[in-house]
N, CA, C and O atoms as a CHARMM CRD file, in Angstrom:
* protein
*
  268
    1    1 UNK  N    -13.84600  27.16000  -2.74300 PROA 1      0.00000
    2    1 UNK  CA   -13.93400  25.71100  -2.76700 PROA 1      0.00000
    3    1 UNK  C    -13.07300  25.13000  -1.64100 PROA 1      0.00000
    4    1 UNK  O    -11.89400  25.47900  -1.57400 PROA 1      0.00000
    5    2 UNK  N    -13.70900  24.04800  -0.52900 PROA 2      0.00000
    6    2 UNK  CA   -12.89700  23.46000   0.20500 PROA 2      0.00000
    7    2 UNK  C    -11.77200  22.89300  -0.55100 PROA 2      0.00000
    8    2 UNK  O    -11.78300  22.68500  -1.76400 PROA 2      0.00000
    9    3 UNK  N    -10.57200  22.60300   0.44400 PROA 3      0.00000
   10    3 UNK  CA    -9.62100  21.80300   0.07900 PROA 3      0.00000
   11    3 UNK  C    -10.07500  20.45300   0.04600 PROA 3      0.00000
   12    3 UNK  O    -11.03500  20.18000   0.76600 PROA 3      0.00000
   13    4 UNK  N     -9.57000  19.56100  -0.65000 PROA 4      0.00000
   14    4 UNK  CA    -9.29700  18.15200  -0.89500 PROA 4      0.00000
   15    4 UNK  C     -8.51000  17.20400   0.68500 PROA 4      0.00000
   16    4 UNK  O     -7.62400  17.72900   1.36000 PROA 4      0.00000
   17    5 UNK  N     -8.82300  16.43600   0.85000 PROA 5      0.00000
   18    5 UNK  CA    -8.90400  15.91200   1.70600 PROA 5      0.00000
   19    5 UNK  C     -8.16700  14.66900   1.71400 PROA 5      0.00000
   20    5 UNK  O     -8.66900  13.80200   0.99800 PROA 5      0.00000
   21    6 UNK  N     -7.15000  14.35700   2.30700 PROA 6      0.00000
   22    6 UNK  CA    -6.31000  13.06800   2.25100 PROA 6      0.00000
   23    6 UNK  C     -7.41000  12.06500   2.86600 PROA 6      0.00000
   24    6 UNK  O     -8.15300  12.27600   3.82500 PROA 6      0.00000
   25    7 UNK  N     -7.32600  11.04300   2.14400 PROA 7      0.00000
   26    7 UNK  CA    -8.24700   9.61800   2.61800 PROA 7      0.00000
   27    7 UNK  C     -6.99600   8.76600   3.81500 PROA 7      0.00000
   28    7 UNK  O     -6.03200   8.11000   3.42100 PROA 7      0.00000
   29    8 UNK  N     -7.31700   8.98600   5.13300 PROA 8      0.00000
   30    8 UNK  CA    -6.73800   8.80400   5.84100 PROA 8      0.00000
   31    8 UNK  C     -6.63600   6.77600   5.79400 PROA 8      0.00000
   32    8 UNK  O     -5.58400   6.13900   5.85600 PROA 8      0.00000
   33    9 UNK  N     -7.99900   6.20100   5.67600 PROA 9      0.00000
   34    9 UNK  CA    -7.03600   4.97200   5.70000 PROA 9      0.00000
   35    9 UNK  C     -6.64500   4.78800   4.34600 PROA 9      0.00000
   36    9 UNK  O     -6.84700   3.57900   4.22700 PROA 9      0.00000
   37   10 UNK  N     -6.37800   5.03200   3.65700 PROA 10     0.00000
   38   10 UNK  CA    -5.38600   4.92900   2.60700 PROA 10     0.00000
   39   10 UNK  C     -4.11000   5.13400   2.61800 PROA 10     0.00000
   40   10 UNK  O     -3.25100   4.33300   2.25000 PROA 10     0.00000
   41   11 UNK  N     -3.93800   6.26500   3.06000 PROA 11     0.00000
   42   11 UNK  CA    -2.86100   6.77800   3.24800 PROA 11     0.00000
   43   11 UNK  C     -1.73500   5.35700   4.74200 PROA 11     0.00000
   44   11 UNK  O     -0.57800   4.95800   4.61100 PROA 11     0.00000
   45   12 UNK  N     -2.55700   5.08500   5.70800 PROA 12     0.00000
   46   12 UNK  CA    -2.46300   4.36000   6.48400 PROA 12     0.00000
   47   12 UNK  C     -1.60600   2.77500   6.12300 PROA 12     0.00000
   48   12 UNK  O     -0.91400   2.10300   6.88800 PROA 12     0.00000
   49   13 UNK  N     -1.91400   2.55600   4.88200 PROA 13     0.00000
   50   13 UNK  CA    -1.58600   1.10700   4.20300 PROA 13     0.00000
   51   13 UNK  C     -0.65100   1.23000   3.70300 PROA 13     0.00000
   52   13 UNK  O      0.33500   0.51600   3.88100 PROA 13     0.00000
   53   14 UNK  N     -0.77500   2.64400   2.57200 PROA 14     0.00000
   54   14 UNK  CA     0.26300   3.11900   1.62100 PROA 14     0.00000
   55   14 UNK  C      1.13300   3.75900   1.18800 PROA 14     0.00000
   56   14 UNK  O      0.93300   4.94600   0.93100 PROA 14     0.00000
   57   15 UNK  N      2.05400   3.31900   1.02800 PROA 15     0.00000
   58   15 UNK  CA     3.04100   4.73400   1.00500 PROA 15     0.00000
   59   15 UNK  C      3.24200   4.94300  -0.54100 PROA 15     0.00000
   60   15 UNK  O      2.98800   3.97600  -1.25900 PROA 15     0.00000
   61   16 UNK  N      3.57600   5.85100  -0.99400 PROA 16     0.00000
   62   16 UNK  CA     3.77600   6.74900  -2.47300 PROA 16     0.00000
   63   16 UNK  C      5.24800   6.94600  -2.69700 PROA 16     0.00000
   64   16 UNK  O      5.88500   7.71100  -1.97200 PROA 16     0.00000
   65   17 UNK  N      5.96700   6.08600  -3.96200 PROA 17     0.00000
   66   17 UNK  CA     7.06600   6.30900  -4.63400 PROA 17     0.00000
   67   17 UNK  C      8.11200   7.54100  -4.46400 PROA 17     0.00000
   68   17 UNK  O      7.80900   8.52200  -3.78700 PROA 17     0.00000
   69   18 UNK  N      8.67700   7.48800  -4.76200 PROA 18     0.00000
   70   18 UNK  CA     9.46600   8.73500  -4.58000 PROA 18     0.00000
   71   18 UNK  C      9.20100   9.82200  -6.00300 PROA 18     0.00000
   72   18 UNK  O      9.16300  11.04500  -6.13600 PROA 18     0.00000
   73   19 UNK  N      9.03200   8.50400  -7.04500 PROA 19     0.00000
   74   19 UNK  CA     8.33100   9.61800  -8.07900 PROA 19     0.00000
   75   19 UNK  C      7.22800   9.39400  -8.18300 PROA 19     0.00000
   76   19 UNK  O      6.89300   8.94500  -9.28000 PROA 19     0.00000
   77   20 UNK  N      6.40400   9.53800  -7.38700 PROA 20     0.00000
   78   20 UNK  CA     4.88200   9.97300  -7.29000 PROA 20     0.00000
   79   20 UNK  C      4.00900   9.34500  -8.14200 PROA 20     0.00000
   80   20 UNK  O      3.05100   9.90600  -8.67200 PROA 20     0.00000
   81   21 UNK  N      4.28300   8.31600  -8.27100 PROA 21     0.00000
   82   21 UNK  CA     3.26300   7.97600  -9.30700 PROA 21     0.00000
   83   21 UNK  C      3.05000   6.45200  -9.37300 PROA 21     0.00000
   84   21 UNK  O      2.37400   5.92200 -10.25400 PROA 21     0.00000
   85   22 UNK  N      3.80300   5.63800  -8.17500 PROA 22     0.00000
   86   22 UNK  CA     3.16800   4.20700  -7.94100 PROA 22     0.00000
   87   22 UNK  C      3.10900   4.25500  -6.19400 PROA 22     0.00000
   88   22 UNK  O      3.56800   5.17000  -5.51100 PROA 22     0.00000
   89   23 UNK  N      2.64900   3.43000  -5.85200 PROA 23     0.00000
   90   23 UNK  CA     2.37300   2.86400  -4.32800 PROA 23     0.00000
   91   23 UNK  C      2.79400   1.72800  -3.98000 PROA 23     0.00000
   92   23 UNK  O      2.61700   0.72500  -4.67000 PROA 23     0.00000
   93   24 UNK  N      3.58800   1.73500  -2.53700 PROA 24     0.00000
   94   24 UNK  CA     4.03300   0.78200  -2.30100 PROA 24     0.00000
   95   24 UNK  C      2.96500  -0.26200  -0.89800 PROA 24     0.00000
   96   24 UNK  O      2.55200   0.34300   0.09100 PROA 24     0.00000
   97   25 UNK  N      2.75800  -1.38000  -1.03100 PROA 25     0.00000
   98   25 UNK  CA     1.91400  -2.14200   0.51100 PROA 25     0.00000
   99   25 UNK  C      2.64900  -3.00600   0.95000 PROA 25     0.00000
  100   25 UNK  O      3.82500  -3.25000   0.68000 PROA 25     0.00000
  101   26 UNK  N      1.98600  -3.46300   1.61000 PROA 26     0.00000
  102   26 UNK  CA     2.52000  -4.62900   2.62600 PROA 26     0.00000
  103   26 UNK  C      1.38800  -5.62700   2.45200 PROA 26     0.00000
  104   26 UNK  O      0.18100  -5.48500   2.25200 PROA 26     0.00000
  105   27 UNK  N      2.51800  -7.13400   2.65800 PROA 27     0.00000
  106   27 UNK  CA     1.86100  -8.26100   2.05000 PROA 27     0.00000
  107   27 UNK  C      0.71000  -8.61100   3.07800 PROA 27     0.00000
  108   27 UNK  O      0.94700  -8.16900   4.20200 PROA 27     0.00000
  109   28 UNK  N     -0.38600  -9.24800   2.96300 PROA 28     0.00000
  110   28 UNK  CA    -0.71400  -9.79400   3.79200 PROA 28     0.00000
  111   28 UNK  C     -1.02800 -11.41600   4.39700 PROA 28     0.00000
  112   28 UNK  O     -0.37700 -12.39000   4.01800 PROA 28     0.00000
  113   29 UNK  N     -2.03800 -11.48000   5.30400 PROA 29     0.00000
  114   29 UNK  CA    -1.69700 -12.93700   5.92800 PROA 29     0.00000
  115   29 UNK  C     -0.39900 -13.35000   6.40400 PROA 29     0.00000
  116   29 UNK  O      0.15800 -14.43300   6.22300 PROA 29     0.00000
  117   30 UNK  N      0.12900 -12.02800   7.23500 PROA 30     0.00000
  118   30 UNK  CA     0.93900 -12.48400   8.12800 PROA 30     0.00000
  119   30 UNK  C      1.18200 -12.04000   9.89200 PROA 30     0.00000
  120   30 UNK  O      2.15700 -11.83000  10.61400 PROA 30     0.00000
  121   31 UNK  N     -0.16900 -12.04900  10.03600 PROA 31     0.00000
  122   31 UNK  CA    -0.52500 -11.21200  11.25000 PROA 31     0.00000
  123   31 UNK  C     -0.42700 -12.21700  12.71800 PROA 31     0.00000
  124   31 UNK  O     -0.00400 -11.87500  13.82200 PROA 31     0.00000
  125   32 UNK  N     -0.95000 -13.49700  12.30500 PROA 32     0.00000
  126   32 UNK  CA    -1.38700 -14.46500  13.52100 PROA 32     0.00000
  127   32 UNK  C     -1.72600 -16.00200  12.35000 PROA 32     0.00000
  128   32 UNK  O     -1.93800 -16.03800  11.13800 PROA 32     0.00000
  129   33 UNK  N     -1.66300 -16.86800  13.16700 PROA 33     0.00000
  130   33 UNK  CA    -1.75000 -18.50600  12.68600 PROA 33     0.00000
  131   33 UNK  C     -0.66100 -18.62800  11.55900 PROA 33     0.00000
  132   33 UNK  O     -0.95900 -18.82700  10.38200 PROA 33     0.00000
  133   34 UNK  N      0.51900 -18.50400  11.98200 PROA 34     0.00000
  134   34 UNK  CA     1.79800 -18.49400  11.22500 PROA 34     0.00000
  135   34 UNK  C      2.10500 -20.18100  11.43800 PROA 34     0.00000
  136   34 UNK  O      2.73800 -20.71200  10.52500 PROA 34     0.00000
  137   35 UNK  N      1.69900 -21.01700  12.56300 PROA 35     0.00000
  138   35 UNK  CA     2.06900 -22.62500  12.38800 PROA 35     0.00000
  139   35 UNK  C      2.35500 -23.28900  11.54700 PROA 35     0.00000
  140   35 UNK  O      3.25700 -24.07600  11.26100 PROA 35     0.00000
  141   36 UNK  N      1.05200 -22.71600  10.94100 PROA 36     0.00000
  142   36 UNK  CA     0.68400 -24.01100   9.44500 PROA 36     0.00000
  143   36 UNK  C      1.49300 -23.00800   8.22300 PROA 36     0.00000
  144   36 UNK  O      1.42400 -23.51200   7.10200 PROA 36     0.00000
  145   37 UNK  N      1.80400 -22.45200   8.25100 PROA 37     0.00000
  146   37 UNK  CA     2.44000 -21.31900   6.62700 PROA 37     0.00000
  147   37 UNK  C      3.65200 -21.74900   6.68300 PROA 37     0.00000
  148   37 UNK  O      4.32800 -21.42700   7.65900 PROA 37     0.00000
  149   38 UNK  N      4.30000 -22.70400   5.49300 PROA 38     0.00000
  150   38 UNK  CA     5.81400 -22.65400   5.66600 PROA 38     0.00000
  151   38 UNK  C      6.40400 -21.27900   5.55100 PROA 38     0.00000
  152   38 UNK  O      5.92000 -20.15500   5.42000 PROA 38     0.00000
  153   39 UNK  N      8.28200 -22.02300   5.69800 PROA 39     0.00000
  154   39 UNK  CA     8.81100 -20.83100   6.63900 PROA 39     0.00000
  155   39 UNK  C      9.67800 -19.96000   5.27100 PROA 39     0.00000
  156   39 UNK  O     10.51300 -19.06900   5.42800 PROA 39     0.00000
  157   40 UNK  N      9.11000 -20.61800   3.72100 PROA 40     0.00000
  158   40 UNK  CA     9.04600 -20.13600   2.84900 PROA 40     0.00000
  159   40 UNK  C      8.21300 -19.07600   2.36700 PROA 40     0.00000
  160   40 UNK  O      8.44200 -18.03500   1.75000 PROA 40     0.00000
  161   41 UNK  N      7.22700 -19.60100   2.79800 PROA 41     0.00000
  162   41 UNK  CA     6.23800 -18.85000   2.34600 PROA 41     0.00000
  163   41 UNK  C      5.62100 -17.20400   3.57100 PROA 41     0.00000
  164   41 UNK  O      4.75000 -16.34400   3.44700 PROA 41     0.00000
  165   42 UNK  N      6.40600 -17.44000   4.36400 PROA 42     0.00000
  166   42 UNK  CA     6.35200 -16.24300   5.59600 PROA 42     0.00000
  167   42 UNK  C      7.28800 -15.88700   5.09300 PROA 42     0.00000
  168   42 UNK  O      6.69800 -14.91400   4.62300 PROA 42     0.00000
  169   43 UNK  N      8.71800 -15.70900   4.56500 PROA 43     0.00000
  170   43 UNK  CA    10.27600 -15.53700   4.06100 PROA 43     0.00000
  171   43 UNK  C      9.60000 -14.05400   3.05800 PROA 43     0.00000
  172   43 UNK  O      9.92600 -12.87600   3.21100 PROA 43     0.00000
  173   44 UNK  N      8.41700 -14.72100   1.87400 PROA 44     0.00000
  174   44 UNK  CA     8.06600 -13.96500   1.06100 PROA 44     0.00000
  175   44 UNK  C      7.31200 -13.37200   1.76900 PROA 44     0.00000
  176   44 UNK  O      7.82000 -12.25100   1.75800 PROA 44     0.00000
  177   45 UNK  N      6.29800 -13.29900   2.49700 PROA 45     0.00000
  178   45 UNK  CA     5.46200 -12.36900   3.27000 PROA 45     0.00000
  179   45 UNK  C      6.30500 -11.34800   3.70300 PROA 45     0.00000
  180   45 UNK  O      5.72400 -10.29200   3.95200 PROA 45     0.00000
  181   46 UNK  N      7.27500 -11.36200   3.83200 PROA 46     0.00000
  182   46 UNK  CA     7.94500 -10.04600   4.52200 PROA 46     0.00000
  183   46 UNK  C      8.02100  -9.23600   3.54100 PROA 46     0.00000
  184   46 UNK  O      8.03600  -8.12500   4.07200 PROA 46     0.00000
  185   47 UNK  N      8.08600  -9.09400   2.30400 PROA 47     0.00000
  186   47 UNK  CA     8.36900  -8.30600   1.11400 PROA 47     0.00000
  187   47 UNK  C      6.91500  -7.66100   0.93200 PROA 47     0.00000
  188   47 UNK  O      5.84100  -8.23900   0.77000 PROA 47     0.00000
  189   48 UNK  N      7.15800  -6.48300   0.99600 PROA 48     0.00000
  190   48 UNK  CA     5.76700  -6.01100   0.50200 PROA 48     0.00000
  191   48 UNK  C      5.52000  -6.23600  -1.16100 PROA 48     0.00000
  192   48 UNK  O      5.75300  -7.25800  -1.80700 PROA 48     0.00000
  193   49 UNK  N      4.99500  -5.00200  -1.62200 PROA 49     0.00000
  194   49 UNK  CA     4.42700  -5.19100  -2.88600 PROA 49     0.00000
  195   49 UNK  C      4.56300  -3.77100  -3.70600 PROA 49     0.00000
  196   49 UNK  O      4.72200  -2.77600  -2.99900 PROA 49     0.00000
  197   50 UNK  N      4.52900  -3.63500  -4.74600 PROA 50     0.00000
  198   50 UNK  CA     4.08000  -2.45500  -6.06000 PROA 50     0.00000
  199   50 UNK  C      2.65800  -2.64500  -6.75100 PROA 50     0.00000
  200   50 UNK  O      2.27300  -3.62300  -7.39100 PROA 50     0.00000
  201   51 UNK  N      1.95100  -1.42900  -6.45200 PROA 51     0.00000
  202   51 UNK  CA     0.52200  -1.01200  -6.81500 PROA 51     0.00000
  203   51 UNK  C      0.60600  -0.45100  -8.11000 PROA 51     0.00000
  204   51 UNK  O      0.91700   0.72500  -8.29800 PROA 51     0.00000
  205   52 UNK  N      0.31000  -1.33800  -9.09800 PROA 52     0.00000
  206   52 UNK  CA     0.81800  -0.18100 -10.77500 PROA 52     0.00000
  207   52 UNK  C     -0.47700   0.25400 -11.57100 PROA 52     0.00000
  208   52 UNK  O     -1.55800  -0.06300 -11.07500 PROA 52     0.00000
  209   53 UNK  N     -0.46300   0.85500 -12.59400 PROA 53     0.00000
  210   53 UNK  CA    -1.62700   1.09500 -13.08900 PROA 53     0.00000
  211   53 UNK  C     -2.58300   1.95300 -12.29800 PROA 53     0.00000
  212   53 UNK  O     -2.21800   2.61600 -11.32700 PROA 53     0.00000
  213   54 UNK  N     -4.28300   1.89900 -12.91900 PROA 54     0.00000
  214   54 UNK  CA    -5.26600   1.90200 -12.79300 PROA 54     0.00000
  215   54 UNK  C     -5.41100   2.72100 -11.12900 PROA 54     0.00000
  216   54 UNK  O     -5.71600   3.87800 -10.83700 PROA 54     0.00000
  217   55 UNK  N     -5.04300   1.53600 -10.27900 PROA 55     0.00000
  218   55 UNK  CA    -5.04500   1.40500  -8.90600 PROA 55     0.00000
  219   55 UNK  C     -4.19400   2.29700  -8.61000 PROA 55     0.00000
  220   55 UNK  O     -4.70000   3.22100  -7.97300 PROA 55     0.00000
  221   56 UNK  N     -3.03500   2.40600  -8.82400 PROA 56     0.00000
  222   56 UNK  CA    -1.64100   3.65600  -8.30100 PROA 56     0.00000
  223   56 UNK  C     -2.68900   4.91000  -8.40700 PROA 56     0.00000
  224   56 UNK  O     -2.80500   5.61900  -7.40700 PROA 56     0.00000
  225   57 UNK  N     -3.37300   5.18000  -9.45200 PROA 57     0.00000
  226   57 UNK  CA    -3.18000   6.65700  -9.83100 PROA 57     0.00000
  227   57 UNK  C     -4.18500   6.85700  -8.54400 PROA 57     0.00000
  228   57 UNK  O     -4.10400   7.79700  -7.75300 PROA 57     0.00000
  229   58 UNK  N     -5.18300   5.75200  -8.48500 PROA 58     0.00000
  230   58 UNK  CA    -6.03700   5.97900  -7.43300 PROA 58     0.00000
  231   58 UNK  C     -5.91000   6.12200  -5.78400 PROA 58     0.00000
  232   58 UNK  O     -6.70900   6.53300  -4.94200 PROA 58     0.00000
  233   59 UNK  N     -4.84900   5.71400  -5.71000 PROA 59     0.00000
  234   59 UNK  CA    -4.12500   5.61100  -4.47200 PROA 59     0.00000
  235   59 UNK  C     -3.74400   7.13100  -4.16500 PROA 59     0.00000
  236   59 UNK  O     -4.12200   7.88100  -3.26500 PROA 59     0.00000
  237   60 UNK  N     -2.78000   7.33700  -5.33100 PROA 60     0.00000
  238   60 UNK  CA    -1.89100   8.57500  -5.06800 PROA 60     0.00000
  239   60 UNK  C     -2.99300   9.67100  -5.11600 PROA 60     0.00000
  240   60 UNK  O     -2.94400  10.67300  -4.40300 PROA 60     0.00000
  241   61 UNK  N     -3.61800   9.51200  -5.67200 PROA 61     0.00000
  242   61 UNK  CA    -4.67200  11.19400  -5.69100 PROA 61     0.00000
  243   61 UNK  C     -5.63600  10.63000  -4.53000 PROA 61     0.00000
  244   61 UNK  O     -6.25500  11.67200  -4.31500 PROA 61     0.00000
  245   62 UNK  N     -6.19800   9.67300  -3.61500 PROA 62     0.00000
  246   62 UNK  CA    -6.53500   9.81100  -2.52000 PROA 62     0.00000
  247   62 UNK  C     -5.28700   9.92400  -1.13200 PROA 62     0.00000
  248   62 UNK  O     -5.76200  10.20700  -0.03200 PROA 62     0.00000
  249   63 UNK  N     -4.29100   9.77900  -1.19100 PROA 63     0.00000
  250   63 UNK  CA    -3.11800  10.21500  -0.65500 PROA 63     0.00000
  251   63 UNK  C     -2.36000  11.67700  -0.49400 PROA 63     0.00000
  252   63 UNK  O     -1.93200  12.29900   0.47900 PROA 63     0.00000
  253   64 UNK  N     -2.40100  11.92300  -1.90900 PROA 64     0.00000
  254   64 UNK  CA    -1.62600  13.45300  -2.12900 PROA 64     0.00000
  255   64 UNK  C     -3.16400  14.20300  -2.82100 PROA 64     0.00000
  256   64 UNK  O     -3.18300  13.92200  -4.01900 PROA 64     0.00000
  257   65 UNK  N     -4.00400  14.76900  -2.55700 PROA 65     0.00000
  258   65 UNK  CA    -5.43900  15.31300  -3.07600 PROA 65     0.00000
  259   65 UNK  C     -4.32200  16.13600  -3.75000 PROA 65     0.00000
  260   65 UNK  O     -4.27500  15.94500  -4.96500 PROA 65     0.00000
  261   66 UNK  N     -3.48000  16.93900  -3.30100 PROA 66     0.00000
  262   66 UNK  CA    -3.22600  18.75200  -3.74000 PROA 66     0.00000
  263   66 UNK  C     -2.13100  18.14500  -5.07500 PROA 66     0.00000
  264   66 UNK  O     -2.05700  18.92300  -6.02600 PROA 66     0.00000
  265   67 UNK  N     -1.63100  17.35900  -5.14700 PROA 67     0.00000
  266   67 UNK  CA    -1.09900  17.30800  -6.53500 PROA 67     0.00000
  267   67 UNK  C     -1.65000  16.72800  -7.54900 PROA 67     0.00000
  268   67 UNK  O     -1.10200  16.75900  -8.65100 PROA 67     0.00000
């Protein structure tokens, strides 16, 4: 049986906990047309995010296939 295969843009967005079992992203809408966004609301854009549940497990097993 072939090996399992890391889903490369996934992996690309996301990075995986140290205990393996949530995902961390990055916020978005903060790439370009920053004018109009207060300087509150870009403040929080810098903070990424936690992927929990459902979605984590899906992340991490297209990320880490072999565990």
């Amino acid at each position: 049986m072939p090996k399992a295969k890391t889903h490369k843009g996934i992996a690309k967005r996301f990075k995986v906990t140290g205990s393996g079992k949530k995902a961390k992203h990055r916020s978005a809408n903060r790439g370009h047309i920053l004018g109009k966004k207060s300087g509150k609301r870009k403040r929080h854009l810098r903070n990424g995010g936690i992927v929990d549940g459902a979605n984590a497990r899906m992340i991490v097993e297209a990320v880490r296939p072999s565990l």
